[in-house]
C-alpha positions in Angstrom: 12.4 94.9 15.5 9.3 95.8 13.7 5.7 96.6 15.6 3.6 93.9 14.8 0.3 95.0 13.9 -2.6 92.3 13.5 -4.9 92.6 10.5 -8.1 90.3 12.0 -9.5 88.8 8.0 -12.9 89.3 8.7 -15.8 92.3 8.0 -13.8 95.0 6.1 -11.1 93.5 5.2 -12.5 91.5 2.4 -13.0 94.9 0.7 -10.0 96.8 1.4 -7.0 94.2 2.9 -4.3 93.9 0.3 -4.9 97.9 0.8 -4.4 98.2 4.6 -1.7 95.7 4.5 0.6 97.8 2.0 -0.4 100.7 3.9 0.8 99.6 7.0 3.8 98.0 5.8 4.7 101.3 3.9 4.2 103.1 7.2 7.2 100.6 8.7 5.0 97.9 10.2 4.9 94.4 10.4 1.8 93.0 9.3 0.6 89.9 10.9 -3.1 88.0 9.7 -5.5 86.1 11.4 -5.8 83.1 8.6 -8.8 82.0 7.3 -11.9 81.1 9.0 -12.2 77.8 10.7 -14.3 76.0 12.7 -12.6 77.1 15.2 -12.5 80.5 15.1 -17.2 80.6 14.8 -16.6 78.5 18.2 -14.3 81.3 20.0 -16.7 83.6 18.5 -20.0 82.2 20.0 -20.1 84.3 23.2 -21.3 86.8 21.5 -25.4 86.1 21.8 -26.8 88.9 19.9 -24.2 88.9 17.0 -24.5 88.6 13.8 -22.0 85.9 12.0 -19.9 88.2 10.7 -19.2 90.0 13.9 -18.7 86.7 15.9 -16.3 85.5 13.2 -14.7 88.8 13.5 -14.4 88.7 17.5 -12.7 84.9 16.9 -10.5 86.4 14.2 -9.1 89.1 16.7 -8.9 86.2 19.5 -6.4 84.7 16.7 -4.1 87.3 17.0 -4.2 89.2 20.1 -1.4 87.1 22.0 0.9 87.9 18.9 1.3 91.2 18.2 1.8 94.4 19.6 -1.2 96.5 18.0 -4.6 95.4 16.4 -5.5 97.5 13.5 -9.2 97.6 13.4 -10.3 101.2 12.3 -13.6 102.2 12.9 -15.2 103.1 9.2 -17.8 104.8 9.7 -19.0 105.9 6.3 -17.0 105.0 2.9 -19.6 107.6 0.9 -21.2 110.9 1.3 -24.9 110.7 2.8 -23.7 106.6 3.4 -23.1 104.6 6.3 -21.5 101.2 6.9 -23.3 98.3 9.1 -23.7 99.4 13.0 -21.9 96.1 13.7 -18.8 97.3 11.6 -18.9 100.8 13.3 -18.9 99.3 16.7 -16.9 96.8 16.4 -13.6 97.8 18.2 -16.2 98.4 21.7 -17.4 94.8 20.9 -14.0 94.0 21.6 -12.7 95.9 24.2 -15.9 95.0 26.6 -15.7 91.0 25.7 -13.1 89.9 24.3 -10.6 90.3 27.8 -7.1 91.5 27.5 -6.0 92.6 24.6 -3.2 95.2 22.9 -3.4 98.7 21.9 -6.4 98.9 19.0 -5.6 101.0 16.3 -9.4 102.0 15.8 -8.6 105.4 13.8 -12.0 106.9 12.6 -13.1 106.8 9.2 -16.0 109.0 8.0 -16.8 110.5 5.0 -20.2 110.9 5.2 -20.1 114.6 4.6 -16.1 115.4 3.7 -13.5 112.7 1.6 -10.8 115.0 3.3 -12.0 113.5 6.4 -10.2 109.8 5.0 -7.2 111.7 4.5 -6.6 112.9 8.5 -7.0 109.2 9.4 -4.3 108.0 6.8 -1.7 111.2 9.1 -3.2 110.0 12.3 -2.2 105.9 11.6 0.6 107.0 10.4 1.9 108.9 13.6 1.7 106.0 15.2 4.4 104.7 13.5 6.9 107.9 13.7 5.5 108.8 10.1 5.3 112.5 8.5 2.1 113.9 6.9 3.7 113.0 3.2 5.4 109.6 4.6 2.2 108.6 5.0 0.1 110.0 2.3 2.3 108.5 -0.1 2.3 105.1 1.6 -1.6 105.1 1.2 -0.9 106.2 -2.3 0.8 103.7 -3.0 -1.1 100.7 -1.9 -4.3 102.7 -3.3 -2.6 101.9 -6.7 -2.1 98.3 -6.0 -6.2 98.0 -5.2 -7.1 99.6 -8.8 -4.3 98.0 -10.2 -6.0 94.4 -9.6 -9.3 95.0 -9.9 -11.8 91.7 -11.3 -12.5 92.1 -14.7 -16.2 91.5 -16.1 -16.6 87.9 -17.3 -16.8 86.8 -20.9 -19.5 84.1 -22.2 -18.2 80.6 -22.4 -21.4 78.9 -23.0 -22.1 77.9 -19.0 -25.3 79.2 -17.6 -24.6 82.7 -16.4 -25.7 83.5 -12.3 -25.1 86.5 -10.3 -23.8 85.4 -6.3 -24.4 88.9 -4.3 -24.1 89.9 -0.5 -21.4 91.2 1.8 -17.7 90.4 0.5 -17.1 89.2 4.2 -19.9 86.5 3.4 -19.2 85.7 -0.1 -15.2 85.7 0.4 -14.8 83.4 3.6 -15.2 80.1 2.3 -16.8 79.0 6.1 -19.0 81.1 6.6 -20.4 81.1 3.6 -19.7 77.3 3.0 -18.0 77.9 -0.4 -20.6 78.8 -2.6 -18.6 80.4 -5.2 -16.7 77.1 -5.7 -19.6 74.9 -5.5 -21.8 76.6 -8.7 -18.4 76.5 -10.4 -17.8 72.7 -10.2 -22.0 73.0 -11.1 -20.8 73.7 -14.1 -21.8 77.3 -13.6 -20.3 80.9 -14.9 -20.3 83.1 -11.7 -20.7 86.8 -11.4 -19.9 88.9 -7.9 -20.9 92.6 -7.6 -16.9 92.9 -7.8 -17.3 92.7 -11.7 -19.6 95.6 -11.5 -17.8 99.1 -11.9 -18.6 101.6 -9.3 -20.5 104.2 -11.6 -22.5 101.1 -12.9 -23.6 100.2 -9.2 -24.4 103.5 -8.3 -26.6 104.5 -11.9 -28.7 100.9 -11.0 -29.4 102.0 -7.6 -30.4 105.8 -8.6 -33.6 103.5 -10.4 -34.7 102.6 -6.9 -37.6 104.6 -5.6 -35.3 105.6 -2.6 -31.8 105.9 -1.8 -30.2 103.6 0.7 -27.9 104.7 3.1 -26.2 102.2 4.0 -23.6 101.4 1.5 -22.7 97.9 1.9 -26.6 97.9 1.1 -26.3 100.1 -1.7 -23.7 98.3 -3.5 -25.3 94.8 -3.4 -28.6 96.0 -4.3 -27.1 98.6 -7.0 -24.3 95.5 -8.7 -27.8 92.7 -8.6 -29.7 95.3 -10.4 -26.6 96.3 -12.8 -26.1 92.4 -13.4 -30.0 91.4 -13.8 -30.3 94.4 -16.4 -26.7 93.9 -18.2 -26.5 93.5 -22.0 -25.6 89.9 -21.4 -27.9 87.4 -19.8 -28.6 86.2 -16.7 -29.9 82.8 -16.4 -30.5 83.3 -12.1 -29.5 85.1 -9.3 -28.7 84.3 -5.9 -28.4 86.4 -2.6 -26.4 85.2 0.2 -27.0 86.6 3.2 -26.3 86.0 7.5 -29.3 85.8 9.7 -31.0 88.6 11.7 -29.3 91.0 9.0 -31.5 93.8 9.2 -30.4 95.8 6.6 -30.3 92.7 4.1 -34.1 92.2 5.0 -34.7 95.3 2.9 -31.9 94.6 0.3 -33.0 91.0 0.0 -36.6 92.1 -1.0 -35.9 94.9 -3.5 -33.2 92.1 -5.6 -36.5 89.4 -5.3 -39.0 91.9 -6.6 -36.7 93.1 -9.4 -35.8 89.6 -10.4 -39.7 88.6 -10.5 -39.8 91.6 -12.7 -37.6 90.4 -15.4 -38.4 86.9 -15.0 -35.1 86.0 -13.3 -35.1 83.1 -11.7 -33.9 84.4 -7.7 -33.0 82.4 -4.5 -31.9 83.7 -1.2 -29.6 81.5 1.1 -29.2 82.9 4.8 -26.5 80.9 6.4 -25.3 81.4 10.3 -23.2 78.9 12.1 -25.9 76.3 12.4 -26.0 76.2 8.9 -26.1 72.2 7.2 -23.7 72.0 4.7 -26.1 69.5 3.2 -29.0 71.4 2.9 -26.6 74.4 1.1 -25.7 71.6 -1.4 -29.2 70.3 -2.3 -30.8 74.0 -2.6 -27.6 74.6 -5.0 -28.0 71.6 -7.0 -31.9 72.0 -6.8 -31.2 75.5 -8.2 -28.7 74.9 -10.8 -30.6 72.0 -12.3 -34.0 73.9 -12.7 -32.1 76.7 -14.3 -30.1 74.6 -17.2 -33.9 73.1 -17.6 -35.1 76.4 -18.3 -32.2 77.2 -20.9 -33.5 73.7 -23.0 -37.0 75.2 -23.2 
């Protein structure tokens, strides 16, 4: 039989997934995931007092899973970028665990840091695939391979098609999980609205927009947002609004969440910020949406 290695759908995963699980199917595995966020996966994750969202969705996520498999892979990324740094909450995710979340099997938290070498990426891809009785090339190639796949299906920018044209940015993890971020994306669609997602923007777009900031920011979850609203807001097609979505007591959104508001006033964007957490009404979501929507077609009549 295969090892059964649980892929928790939460944090990075929404970035790099269909990635991790052709890796680790290359490498011989079995590749077992959590499911999609329900209500009852925030609950399991509400011990958690000083959490973020995200993190407590994550910890309910791995709660999922840990009776059914035989590894967890949760590696611990610590930079994705040179001089760049993920979120402290993704970085210390895997001792989250191990201190709270009671017994659970071997975690496959492989270090990831490429704040200063890429090569670095490259002895984590041999390390994982040890594990599994893999050579140095067995494995490179795997990752290789499901590399291809990510670039392969990249989104593609969005056309006009006559809706009103808004730009939805934050965290994939936020943006992507339809619960905690109570299905925003689907709701401006059947708004009648054309959305946009900092996945439309390409890399060396993201990363010329934020160069235009005064100062660089280091964390790159950060500087992607910030970098893809500003690419978006200052595009060759227009933007009728734009709307950051963000989880409570995110500190580094704080900052991020400022610089998209003052660059939007700038252009005469209209901006909103939604912060959700797990006390979130899905009323109130829906009535700022509709509020929003309705003042922006207004705007295009004028």
């Amino acid at each position: 039989m295969r090892i059964r290695v649980g892929v928790p759908q939460a944090l990075m995963y929404y970035q790099y997934g269909p990635v991790l699980e052709r890796f680790l199917t290359g490498l011989g595995a079995e590749v077992v995931l959590s499911g999609e966020t329900s209500r009852q996966t925030l609950d399991c994750g509400s011990v958690l007092d000083e959490m973020c969202l995200p993190s407590k969705v994550c910890f309910g996520h791995v709660c999922h899973l840990q009776d059914k498999v035989d590894y967890l892979f949760l590696p611990r990324i610590i930079s994705v970028s040179q001089g760049q740094y993920t979120c402290p909450k993704i970085i210390g995710m895997s001792d989250v665990l191990k201190h709270n979340a009671g017994k659970l099997p071997p975690l496959i938290d492989i270090h990831v840091n490429m704040r200063q070498k890429s090569w670095q990426l490259y002895q984590a891809i041999v390390s994982v695939g040890r594990l599994f009785g893999q050579g140095m090339a067995a494995s490179l190639c795997a990752w290789v391979r499901a590399w291809q796949y990510r670039v392969r299906t990249q989104p593609q920018a969005l056309t006009l098609d006559g809706r009103p044209r808004v730009a939805v940015v934050g965290h994939p993890y936020i943006l992507y999980d339809r619960q905690v971020s109570l299905d925003v994306l689907g709701r401006l669609d059947k708004l009648g609205i054309q959305v946009l997602t900092p996945e439309m923007v390409r890399p060396g777009e993201v990363n010329k927009a934020a160069a235009t900031l005064e100062k660089r920011l280091f964390w790159s979850g950060g500087h992607t947002t910030a970098g893809a609203a500003l690419a978006l807001m200052l595009g060759n097609q227009p933007l009728n609004g734009i709307i950051f979505v963000t989880c409570f007591a995110c500190g580094p959104d704080a900052f991020v969440g400022e610089i998209i508001r003052q660059q939007a006033q700038r252009l005469d964007i209209p901006c909103m910020q939604l912060s959700l957490d797990e006390h979130t009404a899905e009323a109130g979501v829906v009535t700022r949406l509709e509020a929003f929507t309705d003042m922006i077609k207004r705007r295009r009549r004028l």
